[in-house]
ZADO-1210 file (C-alpha; in nm, 4 decimals, padded with zeros to 6 digits):
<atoms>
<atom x="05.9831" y="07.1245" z="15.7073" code="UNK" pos="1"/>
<atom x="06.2040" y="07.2997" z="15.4270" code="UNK" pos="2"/>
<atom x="06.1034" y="07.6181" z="15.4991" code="UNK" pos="3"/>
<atom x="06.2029" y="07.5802" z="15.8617" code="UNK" pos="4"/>
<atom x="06.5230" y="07.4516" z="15.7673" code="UNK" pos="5"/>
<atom x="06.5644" y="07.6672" z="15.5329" code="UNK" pos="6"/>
<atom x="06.5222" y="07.9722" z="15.7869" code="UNK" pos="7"/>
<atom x="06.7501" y="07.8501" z="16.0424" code="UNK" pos="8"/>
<atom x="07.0062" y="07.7969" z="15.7190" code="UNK" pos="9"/>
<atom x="06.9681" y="08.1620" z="15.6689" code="UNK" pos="10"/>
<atom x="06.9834" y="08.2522" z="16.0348" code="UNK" pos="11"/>
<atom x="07.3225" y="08.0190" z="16.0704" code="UNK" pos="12"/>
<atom x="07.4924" y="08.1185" z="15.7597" code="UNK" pos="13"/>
<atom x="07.5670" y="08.5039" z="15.8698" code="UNK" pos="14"/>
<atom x="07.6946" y="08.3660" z="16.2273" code="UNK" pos="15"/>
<atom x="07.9381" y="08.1501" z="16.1012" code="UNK" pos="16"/>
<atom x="08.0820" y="08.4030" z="15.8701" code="UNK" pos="17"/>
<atom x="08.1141" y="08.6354" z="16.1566" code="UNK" pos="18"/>
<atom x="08.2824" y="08.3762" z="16.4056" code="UNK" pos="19"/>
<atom x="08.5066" y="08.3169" z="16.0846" code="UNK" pos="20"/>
<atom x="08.6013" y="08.6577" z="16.0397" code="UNK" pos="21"/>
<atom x="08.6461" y="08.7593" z="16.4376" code="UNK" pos="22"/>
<atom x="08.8620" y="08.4609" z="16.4323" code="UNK" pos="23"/>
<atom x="09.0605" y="08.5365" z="16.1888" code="UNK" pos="24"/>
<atom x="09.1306" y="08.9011" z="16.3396" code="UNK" pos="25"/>
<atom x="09.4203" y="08.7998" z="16.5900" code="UNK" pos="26"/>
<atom x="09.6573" y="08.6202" z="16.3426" code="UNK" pos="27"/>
<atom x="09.6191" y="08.9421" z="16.0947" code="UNK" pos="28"/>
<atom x="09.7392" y="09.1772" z="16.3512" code="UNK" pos="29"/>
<atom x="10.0381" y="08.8950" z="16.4388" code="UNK" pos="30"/>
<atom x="10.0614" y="08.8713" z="16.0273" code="UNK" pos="31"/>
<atom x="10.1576" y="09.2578" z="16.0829" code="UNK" pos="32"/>
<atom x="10.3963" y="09.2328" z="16.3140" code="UNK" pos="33"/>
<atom x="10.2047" y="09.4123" z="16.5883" code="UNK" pos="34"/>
<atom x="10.2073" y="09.2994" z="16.9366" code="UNK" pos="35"/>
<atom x="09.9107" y="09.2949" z="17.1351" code="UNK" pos="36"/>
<atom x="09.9763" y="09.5402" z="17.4864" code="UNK" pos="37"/>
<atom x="10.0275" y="09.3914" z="17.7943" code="UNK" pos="38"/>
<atom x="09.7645" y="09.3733" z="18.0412" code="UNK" pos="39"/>
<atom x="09.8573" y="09.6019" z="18.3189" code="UNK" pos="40"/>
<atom x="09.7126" y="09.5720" z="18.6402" code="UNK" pos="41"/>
<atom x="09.4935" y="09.8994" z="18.7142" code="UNK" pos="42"/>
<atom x="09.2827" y="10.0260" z="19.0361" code="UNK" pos="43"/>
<atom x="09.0022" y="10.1179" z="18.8494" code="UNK" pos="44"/>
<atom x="08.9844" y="09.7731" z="18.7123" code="UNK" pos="45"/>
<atom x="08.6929" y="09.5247" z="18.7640" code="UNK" pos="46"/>
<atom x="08.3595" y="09.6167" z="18.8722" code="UNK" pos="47"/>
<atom x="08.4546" y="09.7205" z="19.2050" code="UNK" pos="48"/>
<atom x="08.7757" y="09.9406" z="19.1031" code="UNK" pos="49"/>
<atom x="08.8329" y="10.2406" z="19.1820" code="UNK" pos="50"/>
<atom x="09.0998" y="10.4931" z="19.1024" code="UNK" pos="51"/>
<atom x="09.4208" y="10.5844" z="19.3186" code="UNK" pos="52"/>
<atom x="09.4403" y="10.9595" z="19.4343" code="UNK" pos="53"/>
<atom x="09.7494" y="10.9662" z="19.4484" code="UNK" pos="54"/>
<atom x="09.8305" y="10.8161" z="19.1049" code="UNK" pos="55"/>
<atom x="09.5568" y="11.0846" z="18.9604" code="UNK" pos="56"/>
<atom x="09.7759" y="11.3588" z="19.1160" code="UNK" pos="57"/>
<atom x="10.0715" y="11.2133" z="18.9662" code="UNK" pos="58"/>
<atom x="09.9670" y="11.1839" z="18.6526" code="UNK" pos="59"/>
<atom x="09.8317" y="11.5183" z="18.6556" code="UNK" pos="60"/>
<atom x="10.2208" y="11.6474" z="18.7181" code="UNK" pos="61"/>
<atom x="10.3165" y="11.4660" z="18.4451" code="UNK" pos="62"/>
<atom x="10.0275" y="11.6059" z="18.1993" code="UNK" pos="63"/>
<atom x="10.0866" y="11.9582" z="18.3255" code="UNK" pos="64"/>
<atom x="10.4889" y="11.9400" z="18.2566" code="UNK" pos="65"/>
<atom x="10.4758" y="11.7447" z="17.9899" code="UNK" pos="66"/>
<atom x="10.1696" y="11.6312" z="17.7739" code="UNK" pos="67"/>
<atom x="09.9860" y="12.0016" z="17.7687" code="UNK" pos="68"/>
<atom x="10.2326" y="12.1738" z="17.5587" code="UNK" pos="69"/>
<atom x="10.1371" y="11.9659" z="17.2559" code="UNK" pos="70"/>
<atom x="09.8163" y="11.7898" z="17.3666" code="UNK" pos="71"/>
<atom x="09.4430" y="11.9867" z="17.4464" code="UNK" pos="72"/>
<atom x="09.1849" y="11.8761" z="17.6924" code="UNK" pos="73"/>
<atom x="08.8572" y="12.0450" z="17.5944" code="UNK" pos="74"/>
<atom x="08.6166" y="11.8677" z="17.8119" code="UNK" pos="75"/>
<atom x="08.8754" y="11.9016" z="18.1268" code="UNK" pos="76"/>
<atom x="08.7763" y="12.1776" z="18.3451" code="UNK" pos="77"/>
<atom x="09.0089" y="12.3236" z="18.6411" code="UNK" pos="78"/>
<atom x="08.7069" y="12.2797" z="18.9130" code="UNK" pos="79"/>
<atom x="08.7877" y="11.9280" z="18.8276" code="UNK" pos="80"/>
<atom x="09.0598" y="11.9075" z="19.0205" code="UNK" pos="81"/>
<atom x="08.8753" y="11.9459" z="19.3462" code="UNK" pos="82"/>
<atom x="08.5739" y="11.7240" z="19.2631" code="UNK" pos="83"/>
<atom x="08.5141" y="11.3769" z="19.4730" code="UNK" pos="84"/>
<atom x="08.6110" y="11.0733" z="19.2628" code="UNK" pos="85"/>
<atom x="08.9255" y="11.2318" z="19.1294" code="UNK" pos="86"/>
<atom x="09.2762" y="11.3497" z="19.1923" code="UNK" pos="87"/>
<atom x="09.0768" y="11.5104" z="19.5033" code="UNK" pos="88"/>
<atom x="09.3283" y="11.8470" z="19.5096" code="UNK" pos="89"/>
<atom x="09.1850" y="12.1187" z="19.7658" code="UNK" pos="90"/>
<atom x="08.9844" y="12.3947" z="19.6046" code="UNK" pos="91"/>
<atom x="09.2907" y="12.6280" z="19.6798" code="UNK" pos="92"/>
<atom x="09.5152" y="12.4106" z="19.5159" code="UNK" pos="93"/>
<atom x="09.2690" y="12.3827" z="19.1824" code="UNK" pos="94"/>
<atom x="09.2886" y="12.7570" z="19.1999" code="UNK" pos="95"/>
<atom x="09.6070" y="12.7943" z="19.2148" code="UNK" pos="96"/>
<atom x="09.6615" y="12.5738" z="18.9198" code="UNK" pos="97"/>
<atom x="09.4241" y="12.7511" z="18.7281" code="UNK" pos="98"/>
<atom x="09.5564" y="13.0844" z="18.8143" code="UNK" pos="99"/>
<atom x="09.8589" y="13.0125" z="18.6373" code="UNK" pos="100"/>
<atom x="09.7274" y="12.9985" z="18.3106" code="UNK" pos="101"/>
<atom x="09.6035" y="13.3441" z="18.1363" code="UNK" pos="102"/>
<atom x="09.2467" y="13.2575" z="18.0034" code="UNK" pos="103"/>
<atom x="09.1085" y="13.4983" z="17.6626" code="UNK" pos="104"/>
<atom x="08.7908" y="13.6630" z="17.7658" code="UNK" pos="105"/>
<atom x="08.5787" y="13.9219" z="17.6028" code="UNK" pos="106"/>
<atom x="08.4620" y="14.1593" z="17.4494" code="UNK" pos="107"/>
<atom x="08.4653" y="14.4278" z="17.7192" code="UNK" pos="108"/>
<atom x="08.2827" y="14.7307" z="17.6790" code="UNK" pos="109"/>
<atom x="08.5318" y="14.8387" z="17.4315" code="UNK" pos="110"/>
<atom x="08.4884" y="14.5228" z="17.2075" code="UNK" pos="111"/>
<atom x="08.7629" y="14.3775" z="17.2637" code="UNK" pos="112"/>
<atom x="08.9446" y="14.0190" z="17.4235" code="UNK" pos="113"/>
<atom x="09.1524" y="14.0660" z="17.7015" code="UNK" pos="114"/>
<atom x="09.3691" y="13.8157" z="17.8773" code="UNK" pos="115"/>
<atom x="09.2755" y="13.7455" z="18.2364" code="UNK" pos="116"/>
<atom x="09.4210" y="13.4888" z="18.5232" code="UNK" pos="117"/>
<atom x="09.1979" y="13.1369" z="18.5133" code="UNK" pos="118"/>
<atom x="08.8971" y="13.0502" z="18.7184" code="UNK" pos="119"/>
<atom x="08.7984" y="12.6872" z="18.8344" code="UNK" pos="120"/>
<atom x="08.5155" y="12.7357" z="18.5902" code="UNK" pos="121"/>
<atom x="08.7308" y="12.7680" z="18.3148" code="UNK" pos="122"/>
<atom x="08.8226" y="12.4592" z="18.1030" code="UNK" pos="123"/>
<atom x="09.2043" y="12.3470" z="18.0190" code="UNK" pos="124"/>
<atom x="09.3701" y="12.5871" z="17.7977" code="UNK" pos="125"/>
<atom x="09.4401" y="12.4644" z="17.4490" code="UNK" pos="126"/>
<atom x="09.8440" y="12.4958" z="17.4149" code="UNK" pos="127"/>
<atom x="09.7638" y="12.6052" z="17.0003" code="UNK" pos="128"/>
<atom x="09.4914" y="12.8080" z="16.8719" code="UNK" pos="129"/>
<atom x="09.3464" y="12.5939" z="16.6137" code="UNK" pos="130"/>
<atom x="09.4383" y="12.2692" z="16.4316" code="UNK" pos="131"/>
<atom x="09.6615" y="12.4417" z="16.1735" code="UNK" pos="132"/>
<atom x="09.8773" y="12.5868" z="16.4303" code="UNK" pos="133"/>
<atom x="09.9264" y="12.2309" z="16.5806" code="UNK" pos="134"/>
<atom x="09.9964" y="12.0450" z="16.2636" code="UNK" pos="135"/>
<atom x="10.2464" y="12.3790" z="16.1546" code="UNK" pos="136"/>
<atom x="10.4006" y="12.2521" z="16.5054" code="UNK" pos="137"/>
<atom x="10.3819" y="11.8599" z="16.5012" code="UNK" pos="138"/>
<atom x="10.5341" y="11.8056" z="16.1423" code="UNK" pos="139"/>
<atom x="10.1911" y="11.8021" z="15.9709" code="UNK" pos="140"/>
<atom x="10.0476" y="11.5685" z="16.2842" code="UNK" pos="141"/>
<atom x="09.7180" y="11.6547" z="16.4771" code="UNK" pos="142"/>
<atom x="09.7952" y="11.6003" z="16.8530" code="UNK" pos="143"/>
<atom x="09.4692" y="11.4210" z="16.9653" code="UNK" pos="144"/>
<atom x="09.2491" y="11.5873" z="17.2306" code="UNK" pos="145"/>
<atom x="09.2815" y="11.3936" z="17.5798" code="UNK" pos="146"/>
<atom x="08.8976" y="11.4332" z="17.6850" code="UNK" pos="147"/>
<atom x="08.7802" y="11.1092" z="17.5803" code="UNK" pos="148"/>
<atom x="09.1368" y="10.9257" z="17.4430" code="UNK" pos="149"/>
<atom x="09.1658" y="10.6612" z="17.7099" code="UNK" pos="150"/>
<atom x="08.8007" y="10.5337" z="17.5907" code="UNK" pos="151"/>
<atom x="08.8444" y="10.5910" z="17.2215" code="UNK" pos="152"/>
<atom x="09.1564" y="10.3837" z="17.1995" code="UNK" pos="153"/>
<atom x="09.2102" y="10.0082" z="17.1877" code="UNK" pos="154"/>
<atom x="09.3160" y="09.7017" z="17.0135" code="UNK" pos="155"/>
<atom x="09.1777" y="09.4311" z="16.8375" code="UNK" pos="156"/>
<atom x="09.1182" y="09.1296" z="17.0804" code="UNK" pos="157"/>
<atom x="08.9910" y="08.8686" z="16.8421" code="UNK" pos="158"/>
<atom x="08.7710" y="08.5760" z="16.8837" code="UNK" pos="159"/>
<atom x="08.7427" y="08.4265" z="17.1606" code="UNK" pos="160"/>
<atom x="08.8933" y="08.6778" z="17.3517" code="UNK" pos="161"/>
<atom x="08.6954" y="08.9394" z="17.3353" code="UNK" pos="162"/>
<atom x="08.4173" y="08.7055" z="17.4763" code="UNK" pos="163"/>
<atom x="08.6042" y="08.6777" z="17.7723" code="UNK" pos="164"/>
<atom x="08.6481" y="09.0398" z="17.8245" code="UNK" pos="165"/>
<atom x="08.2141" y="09.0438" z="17.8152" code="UNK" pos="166"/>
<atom x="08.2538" y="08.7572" z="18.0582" code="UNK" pos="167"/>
<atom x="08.5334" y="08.9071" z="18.3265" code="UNK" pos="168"/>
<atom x="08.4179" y="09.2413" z="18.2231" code="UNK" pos="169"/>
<atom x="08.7987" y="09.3967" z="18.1331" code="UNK" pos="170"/>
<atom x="08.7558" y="09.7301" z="17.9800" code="UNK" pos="171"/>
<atom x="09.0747" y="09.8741" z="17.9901" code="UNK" pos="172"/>
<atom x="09.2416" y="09.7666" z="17.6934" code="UNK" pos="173"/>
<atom x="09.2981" y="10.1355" z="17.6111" code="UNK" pos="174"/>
<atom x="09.4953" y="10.2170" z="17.8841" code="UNK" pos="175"/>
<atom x="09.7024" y="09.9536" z="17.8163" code="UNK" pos="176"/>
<atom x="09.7406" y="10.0820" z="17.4303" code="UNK" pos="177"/>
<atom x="09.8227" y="10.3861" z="17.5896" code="UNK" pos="178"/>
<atom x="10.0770" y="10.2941" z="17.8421" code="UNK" pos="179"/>
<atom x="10.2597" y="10.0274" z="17.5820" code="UNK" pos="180"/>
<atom x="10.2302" y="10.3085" z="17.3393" code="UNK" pos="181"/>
<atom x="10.4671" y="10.5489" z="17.5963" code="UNK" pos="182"/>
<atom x="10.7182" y="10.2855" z="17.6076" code="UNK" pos="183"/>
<atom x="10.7143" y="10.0844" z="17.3091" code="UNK" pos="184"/>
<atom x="10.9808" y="10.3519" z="17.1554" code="UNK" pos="185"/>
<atom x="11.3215" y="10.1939" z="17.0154" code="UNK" pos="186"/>
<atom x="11.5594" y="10.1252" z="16.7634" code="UNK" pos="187"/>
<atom x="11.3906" y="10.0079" z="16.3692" code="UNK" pos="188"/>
<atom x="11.4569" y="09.6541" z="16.3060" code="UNK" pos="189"/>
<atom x="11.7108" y="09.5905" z="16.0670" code="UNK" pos="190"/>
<atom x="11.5564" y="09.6276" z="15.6624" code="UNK" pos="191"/>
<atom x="11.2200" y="09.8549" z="15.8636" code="UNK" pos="192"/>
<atom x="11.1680" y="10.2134" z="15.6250" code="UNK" pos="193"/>
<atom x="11.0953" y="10.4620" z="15.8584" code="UNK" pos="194"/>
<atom x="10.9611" y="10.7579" z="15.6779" code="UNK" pos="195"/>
<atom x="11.1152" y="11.0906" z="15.7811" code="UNK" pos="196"/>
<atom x="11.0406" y="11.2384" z="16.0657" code="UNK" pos="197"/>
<atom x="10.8642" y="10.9591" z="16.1724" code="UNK" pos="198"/>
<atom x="10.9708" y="10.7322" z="16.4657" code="UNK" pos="199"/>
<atom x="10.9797" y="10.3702" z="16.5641" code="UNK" pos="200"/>
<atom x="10.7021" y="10.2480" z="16.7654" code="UNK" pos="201"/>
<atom x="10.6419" y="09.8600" z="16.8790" code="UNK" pos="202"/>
<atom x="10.3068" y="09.9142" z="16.9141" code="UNK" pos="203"/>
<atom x="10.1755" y="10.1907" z="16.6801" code="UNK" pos="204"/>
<atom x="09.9600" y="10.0754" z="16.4154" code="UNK" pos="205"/>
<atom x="10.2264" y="10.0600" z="16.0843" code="UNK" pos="206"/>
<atom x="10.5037" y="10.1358" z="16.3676" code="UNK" pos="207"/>
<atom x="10.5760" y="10.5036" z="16.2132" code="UNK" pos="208"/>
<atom x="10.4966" y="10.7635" z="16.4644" code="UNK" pos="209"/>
<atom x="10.5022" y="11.1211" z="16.4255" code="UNK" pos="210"/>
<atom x="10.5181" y="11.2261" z="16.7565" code="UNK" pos="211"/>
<atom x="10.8963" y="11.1490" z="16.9606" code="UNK" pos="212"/>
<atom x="10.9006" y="10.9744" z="17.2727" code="UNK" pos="213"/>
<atom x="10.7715" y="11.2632" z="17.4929" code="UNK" pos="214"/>
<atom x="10.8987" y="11.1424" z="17.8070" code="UNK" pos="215"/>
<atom x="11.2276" y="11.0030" z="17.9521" code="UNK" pos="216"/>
<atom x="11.3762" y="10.8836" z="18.3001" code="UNK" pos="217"/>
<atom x="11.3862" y="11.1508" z="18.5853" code="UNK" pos="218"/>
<atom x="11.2232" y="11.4170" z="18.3689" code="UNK" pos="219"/>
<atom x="10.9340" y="11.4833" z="18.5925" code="UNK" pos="220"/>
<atom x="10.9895" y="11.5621" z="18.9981" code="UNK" pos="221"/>
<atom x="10.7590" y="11.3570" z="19.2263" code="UNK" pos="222"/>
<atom x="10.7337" y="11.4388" z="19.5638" code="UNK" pos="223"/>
<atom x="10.5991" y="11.1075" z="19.6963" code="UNK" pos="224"/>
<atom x="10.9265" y="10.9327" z="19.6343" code="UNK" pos="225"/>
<atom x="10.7470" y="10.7026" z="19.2899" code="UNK" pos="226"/>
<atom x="11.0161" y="10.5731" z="19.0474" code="UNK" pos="227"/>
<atom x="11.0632" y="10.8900" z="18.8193" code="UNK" pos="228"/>
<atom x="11.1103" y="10.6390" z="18.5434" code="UNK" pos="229"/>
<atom x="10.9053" y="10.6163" z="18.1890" code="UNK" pos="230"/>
<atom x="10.6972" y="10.2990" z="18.2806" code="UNK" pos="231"/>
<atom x="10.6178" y="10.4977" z="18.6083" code="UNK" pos="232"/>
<atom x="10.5149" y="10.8471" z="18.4397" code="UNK" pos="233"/>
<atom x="10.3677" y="10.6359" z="18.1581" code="UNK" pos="234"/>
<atom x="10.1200" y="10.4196" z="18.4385" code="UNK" pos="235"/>
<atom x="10.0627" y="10.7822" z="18.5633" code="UNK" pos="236"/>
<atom x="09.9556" y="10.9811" z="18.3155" code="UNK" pos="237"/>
<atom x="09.7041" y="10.7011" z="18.1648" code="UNK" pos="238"/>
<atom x="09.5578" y="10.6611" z="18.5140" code="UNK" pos="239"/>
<atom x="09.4643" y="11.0395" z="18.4820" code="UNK" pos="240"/>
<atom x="09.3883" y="11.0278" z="18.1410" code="UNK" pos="241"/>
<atom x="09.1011" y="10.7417" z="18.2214" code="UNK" pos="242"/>
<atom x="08.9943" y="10.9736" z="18.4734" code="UNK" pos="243"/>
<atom x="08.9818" y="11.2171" z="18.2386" code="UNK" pos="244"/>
<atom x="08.7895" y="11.0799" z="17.9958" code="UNK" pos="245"/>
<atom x="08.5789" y="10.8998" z="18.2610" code="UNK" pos="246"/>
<atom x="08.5363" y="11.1083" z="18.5774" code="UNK" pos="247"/>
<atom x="08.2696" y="10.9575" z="18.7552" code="UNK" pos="248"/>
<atom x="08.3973" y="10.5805" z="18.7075" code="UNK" pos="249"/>
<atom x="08.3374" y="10.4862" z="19.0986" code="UNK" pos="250"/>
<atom x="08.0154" y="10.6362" z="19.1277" code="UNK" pos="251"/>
<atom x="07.8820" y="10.4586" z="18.8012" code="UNK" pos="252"/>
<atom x="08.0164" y="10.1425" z="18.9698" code="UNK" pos="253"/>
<atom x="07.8678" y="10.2189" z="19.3247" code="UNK" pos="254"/>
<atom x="07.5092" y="10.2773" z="19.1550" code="UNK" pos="255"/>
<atom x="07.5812" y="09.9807" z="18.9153" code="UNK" pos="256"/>
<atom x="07.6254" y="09.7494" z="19.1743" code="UNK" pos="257"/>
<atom x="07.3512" y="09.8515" z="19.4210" code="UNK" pos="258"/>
<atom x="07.1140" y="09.8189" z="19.1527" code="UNK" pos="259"/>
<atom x="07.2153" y="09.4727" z="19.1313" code="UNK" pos="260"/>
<atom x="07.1483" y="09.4549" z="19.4829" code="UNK" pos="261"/>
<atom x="06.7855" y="09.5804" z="19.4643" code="UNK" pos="262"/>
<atom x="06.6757" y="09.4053" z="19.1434" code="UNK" pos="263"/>
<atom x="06.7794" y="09.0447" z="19.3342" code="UNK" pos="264"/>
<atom x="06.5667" y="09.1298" z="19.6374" code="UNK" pos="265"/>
<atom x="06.3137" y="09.2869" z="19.3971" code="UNK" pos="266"/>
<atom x="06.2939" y="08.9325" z="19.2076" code="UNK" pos="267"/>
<atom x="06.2920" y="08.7342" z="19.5357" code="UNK" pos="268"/>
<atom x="06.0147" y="08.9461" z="19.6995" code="UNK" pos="269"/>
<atom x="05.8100" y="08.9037" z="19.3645" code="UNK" pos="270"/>
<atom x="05.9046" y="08.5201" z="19.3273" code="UNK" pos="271"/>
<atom x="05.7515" y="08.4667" z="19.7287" code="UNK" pos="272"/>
<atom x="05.4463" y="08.7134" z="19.6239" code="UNK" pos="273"/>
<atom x="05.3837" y="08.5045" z="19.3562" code="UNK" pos="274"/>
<atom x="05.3996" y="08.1607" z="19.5954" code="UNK" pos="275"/>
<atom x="05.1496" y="08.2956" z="19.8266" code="UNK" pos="276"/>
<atom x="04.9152" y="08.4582" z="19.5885" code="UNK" pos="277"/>
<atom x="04.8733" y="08.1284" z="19.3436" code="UNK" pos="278"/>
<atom x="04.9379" y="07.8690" z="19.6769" code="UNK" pos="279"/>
<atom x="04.5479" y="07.8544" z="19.7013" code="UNK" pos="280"/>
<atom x="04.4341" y="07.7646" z="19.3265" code="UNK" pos="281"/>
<atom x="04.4164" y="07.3958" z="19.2405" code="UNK" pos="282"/>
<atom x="04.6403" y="07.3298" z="18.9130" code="UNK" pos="283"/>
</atoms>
């Protein structure tokens, strides 16, 4: 009888600790000063989202004009432009797009690399050649690669909340990082050291940001006749940058869910099999 309780003592004790310390998480970050994003309401949201095409080809304006002279996108390939579950652009419009952009290729027959127009098989130019360049640029910071950013970043939920993300299955607490990042910009608070070249942000971690807000009111030209305002561009260009770093979100979804489907038929069908089969044999 000791042993047993003594095992369940040692199977308890490293639970409670953890519960303690994911507990504790939320007032340390509140301890810090940092407020938690706000939880935006997104298309791709929920297990049946999916994303807005014309929000993806918004955003996409506002990445081309704005983000891609600082930030890469390795894993971003023109022909992506075109495919299903995206911004959905013709193929002559990917071209076009990609055709802008002078691509180094090589060695010819001499040995050399030689500039040529983009293909759709090509993948998004980087706007520096390597990471010195970019820091030499940035004031010593590393502009992060956009491939993956919307599902790298986040913030800490605490306990219980992220148990109710499990439960209601909200994943998209780094687009909202992202999109309170683009418009948590302002004035320090009164007494707040802001090292130099560094500027105030609500919702950066330590609130001292190397990079300046990169976008402002009526900058970018939509078409569609969306509010050219920061908390539009900002919704816009983390929409695309989801895509981005998730491309085939809706079909993952689609499969997700009719699997779901066929595994409750499959356990029905067995459950009945299972009736008839044993109905016979005296328990």
């Amino acid at each position: 009888m000791s042993n047993t309780m003594s095992f369940r003592s040692s199977l308890l004790r490293p639970l409670a600790v953890a519960a303690l310390t994911l507990g504790l998480a939320a007032p340390a970050l509140a301890a810090e000063g940092a407020p938690h994003p706000h939880r935006e309401e997104w298309s791709f949201a929920g297990p049946f989202g999916t994303y807005d095409r014309a929000q993806l080809q918004r955003g996409f304006q506002v990445f081309k004009e704005v983000c891609s002279s600082c930030h890469s996108a390795h894993l971003f390939a023109f022909r992506n432009l075109a495919q299903p579950g995206g911004p959905e652009f013709s193929e002559a419009q990917a071209k076009t797009v990609a055709e802008e952009y002078q691509i180094q290729d090589g060695p010819d027959d001499a040995g050399d690399m030689f500039d040529r127009p983009g293909r759709l098989s090509d993948r998004w130019p980087s706007p520096f050649p390597n990471e010195q360049a970019a820091r030499a640029s940035n004031g010593g910071a590393y502009p992060p690669d956009f491939s993956t950013l919307a599902k790298a970043r986040t913030y800490e939920v605490g306990f219980p909340g992220f148990l109710i993300d499990v439960v209601t299955q909200y994943q998209e607490q780094g687009p909202d990082y992202i999109h309170a990042l683009l418009v948590g910009y302002e004035e320090p608070p009164e007494g707040f050291a802001l090292p130099e070249g560094a500027h105030y942000n609500k919702y950066f971690p330590g609130h001292a940001i190397k990079m300046p807000q990169p976008i402002s009111d009526g900058q970018v030209t939509y078409t569609d006749g969306s509010p050219e305002t920061i908390d539009q561009y900002s919704r816009d260009v983390t929409a695309f940058m989801m895509w981005v770093a998730e491309p085939h979100l809706e079909a993952r979804k689609r499969i997700g869910f009719q699997v779901m489907i066929f595994l409750i038929v499959f356990a029905g069908l067995l459950y009945f099999t299972k009736k008839k089969v044993w109905k016979s044999v005296g328990h």
